[in-house]
N, C-alpha and C positions, 0 to 999 in steps of 0.2 A: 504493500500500500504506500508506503513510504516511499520508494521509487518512484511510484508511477506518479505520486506526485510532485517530484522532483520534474521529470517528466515533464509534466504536465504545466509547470508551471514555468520552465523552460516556453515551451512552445509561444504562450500565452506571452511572455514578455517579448519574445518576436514577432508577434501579430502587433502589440504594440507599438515599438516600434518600425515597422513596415509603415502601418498606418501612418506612424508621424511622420515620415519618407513623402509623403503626398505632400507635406509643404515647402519642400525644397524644391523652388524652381531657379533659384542663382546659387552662387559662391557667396554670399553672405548670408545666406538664408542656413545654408549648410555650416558656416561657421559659427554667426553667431546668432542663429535664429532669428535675422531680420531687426534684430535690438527689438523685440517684441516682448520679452517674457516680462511678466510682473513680478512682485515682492513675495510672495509663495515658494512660486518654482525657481527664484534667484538663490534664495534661503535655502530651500530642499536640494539645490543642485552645491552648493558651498557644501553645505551640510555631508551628503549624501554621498560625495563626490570624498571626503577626505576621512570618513567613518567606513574603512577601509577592512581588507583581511584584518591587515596588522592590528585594527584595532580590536575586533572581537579575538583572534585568535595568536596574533603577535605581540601586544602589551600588557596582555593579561597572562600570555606563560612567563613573559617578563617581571610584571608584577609579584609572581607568584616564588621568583628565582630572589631579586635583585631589592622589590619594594618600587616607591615612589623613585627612589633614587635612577632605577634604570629608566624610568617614562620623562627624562625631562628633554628629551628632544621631541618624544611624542606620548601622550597629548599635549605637553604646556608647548613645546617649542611650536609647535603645529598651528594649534588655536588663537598664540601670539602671532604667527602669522596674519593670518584673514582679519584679525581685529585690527595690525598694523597696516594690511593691504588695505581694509574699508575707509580707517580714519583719514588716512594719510595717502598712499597712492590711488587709489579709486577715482576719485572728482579727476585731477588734471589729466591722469590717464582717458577718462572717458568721453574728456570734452575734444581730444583728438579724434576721434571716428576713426578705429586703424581696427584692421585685422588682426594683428597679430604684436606682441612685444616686439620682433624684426622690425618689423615697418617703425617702432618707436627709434631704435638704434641708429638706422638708415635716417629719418628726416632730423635728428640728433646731432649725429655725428655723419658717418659716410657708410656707403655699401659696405666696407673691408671689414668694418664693425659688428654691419649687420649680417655677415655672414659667419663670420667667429662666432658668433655671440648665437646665433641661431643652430649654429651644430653641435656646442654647448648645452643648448636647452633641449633638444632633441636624444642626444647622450643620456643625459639626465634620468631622462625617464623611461629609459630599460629597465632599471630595476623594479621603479615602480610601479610598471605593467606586469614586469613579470612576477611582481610579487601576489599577483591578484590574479592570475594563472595560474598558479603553484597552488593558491589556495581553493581555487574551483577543483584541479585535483584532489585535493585533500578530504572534500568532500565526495567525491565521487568515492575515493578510496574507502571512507567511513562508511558510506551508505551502503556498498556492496559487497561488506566487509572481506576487503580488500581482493578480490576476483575482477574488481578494474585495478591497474594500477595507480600510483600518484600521476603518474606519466602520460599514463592512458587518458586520466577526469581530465587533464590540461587539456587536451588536445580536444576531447571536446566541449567542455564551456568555451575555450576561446575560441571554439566555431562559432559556438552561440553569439557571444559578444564582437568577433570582427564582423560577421552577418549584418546584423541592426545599426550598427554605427557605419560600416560601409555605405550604407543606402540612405540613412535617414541623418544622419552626422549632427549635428546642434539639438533640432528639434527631437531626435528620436531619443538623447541625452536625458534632454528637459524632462518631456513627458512620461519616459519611464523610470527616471530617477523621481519623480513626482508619488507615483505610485509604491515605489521602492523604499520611500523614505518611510511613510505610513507604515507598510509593514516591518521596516525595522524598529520602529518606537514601539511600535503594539506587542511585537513578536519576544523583544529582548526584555521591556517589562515584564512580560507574564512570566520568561523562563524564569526570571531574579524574584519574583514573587515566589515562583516556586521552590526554588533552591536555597533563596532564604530560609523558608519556612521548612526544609528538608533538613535546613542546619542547624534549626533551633531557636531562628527569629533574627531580624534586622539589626537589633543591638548585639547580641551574640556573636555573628559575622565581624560586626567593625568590633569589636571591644577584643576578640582575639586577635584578628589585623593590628590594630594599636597596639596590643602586649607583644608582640612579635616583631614589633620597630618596623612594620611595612610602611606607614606615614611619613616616614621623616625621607625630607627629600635636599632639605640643603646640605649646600658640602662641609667638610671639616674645616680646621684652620690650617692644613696645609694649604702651600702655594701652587701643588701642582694640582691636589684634587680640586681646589677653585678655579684653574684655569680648565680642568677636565672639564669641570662642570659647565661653564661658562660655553667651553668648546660644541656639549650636545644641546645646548637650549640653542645658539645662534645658528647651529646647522638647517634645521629648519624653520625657525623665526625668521630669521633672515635670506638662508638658503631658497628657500622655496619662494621668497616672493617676485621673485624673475622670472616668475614659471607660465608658461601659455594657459594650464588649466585655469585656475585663479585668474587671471585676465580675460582669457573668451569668456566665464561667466560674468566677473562686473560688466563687460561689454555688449555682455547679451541684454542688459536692464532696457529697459525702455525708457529710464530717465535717471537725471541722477542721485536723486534721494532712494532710488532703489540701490543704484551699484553699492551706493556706500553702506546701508542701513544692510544690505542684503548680503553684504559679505562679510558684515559686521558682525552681526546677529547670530550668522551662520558660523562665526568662528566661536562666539561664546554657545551656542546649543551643543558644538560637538565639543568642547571643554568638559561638560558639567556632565553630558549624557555619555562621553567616555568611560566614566565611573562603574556603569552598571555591567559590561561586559569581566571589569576587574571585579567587583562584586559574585556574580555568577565563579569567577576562578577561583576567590576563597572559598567561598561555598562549597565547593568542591574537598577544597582539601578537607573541611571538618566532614562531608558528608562521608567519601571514601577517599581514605590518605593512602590507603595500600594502593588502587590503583593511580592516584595523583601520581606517586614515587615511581608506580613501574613504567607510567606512560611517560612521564617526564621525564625520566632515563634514556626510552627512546625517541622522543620528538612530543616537546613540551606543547607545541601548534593542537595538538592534536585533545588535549584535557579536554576540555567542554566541550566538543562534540561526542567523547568516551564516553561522560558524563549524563549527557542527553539519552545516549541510548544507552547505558546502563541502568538509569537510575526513573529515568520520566514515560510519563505514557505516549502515546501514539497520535497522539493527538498535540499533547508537548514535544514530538518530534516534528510532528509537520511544522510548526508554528517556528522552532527554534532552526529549522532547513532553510525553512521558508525566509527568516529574517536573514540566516548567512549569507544565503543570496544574493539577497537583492542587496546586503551589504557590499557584497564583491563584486557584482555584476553594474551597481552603480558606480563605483569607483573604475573599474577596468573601463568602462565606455569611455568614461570621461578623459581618462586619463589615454586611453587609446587613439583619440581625435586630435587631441592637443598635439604631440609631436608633429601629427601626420600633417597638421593645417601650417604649422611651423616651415616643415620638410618644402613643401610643394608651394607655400608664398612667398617665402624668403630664401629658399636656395633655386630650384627649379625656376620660377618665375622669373625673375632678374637674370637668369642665364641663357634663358630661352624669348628671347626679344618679339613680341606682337602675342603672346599669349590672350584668347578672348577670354571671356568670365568662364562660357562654359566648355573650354580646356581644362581653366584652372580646377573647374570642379570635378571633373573626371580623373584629374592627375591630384588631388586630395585622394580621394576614395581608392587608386589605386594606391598611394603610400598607407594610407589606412590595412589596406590587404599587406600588404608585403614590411608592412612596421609590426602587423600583430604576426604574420609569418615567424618573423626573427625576434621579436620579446617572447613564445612560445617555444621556439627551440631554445631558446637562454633559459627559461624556466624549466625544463625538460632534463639541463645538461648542467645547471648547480647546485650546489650542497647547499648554499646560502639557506639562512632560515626568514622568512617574511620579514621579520620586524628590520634584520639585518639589510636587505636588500633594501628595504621604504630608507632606513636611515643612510646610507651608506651617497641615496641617488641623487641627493641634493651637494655633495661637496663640491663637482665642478662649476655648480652655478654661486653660489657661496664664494670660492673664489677668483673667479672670471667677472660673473654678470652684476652683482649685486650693487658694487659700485659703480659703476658705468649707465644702470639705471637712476640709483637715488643722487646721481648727481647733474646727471643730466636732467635731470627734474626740477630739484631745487638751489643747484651752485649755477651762477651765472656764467663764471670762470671756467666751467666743462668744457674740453676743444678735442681735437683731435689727436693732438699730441698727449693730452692727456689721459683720453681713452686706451690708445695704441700703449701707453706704457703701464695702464691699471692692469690692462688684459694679462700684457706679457710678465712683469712683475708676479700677479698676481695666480695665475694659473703655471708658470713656469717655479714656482716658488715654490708652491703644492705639490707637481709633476716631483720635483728636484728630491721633494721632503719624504713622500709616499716609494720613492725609489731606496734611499738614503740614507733616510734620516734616522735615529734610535726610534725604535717602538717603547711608547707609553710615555715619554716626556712631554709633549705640547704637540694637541692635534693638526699636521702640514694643512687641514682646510683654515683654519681659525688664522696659521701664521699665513698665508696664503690671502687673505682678507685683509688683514693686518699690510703684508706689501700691495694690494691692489690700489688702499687709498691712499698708501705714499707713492705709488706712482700718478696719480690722480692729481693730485696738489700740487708734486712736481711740474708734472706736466701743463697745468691749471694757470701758473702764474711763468711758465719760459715761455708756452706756445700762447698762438693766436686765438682769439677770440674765435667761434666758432657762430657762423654769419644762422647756421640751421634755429640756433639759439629762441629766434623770435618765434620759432613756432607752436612751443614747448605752452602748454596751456589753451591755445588758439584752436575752435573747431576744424577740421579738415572734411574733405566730403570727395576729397579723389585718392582711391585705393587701386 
């Protein structure tokens, strides 16, 4: 039963999006859904889009190893993102009308920029596809208790998911991340209702967590563990805010109190609702700690879904499938488009001279096919564990892109010279460190960051003023 409604509910999120496929008739429509969508589906797509594997089943084996201490890249670093993307880059970004973070680089600075900068953000998010692959297997594995392989479920969820996002791309995003969202607030309440109440009660659960130091999450007063720490909260607080997903959806709003409220919102809902996936993993331990220990020996991803079908009915299994899903199936779309719109605007486009709209749309949805091609055989062929992969896939934006955007935003002094040396500084730094450098002293992304904005500044007050300057805030309307 359980299958077939996996199954089934499979199908049904592909009819879905097919359906929302009928609104695509240009390359903006496909990108950013026409800048059409309201404060709901902006929220449920931030939301939806970043409440990821890792989260239900990457931060909670986390949790469960490490405490608060191991989550401070995600959820806090995560969630500081989108609340810093809303406050702060959201409005000037939006009032440009651009497709893409590229096209910000390129009327910034110059092509050379935006095309570093765009293979960079494309890179990126290997891991973070593929971690949402890995985890469609994962499920497949558990439901069929293990007669598909981990290997085998990738291959096919991420049919499922290159399918829908191939044809329907923004809109097919929205609207099923819309309905996806719903069921994972409804789905992951009830499991944690249940599991609570399996453990002994709401107070019980945390008042053991507490005694067992899971809460504490600031560093010591060493110098390195504060630089460690400092290292996993800006990986992705900061790392991730040069990232195309996060941008197509402020971009997608329809105006701009939604881009900003909407991403805003979206980053405190998935702050505070992170919590209950962690919740459901203690629970765990006090319900059954013999099999927590045996499963977490061998692949700690795997607790709460052992969990579910050991211990809940059939009915709490559908519900708890049900929400994994749409947890991972909303995050992999999203995050599956974003590269591919990247790829085909800002590398293909600019190389290929007289491109019309609907080339460029044909040659998205082909990079869509052949980016989920290759994020599935990368998922197919690592050991990485979820969490590791989500954390790992922000470091070349962190130290490449990060400055190069917020400065070209709000430094007037931004130029070219300045760019060309944050890049190389700053990603050559990393490259050099990650090669190099001793393991466990200071993380090469953080020093890496650290050189991008002294070549920034360098470069800021030797080179020329940079004439693209005046555009920076100003509506655009030619893409």
């Amino acid at each position: 039963m359980l299958l077939w409604f996996v199954v089934a509910y499979l199908a049904i999120s592909l009819l879905i999006g097919l359906a929302a496929a009928t609104k695509v008739h240009n390359a903006r429509d496909y990108v950013v859904a026409g800048r059409n969508l309201p404060m709901v589906m902006v929220l449920a797509m931030v939301f939806a889009t970043w409440f990821g594997a890792e989260t239900v089943l990457g931060i909670s084996a986390t949790f469960l190893d490490e405490g608060f201490r191991g989550l401070i890249s995600d959820p806090l670093g995560a969630s500081l993102c989108l609340v810093l993307f809303g406050l702060i880059f959201a409005r000037p970004l939006y009032r440009m009308n651009l497709l893409t973070l590229g096209d910000f680089f390129r009327a910034r600075y110059n092509h050379k920029t935006e095309l570093v900068l765009s293979i960079c953000i494309v890179i990126s998010y290997l891991g973070w596809v593929a971690a949402q692959m890995t985890a469609l297997g994962l499920v497949f594995n558990v439901l069929t208790q293990g007669e598909i392989s981990v290997a085998q479920g990738t291959v096919i969820g991420a049919s499922v998911v290159i399918f829908y996002t191939l044809f329907g791309g923004m809109w097919s995003v929205a609207i099923t991340t819309f309905v996806q969202m719903i069921l994972i607030i409804i789905g992951l309440i009830y499991i944690a209702w249940v599991a609570g109440d399996m453990a002994g009660g709401f107070g019980t659960v945390v008042s053991q967590a507490h005694a067992e130091g899971k809460f504490s999450f600031l560093p010591t007063a060493d110098l390195l563990d504060i630089v460690g720490w400092i290292a996993a909260l800006v990986t992705l607080a900061l790392g991730s805010i040069p990232q195309q997903d996060v941008f197509q959806r402020v971009n997608s709003s329809k105006n701009e109190k939604v881009a900003v409220w909407g991403t805003t919102l979206g980053g405190i809902s998935y702050f505070f609702f992170a919590a209950v996936p962690l919740f459901i993993a203690y629970s765990a331990k006090i319900i059954d700690p013999a099999m927590v220990a045996s499963v977490g020996a061998k692949d700690s991803q795997l607790i709460l879904p052992t969990l579910v079908m050991n211990h809940m009915s059939v009915f709490a299994q559908i519900v708890f499938f049900g929400a994994l899903l749409s947890v991972i199936m909303s995050t992999a779309s999203g995050t599956l488009l974003a590269p591919a719109v990247t790829f085909s605007e800002n590398i293909v486009r600019h190389s290929v001279k007289g491109m019309t709209d609907n080339q460029l749309l044909w040659v998205t949805r082909g990079t869509v096919l052949v980016f989920g091609i290759l994020v599935t055989l990368y998922a197919t062929s690592t050991s990485e564990s979820i969490h590791g992969m989500v954390e790992n896939a922000y470091r070349i934006t962190l130290a490449g892109a990060f400055v190069p955007l917020a400065a070209g935003l709000f430094w007037r002094r931004a130029n070219n010279l300045g760019v060309t040396l944050s890049i190389a500084l700053g990603l050559g730094t990393w490259i050099l460190l990650e090669i190099f450098g001793e393991e466990g002293v200071v993380e090469p992304h953080l020093i890496g960051l650290v050189a991008s904005a002294i070549g920034m500044v360098i470069g800021g007050y030797l080179g020329k003023p940079t004439t693209q300057a005046d555009v920076v805030g100003k509506p655009q309307t030619d893409n």
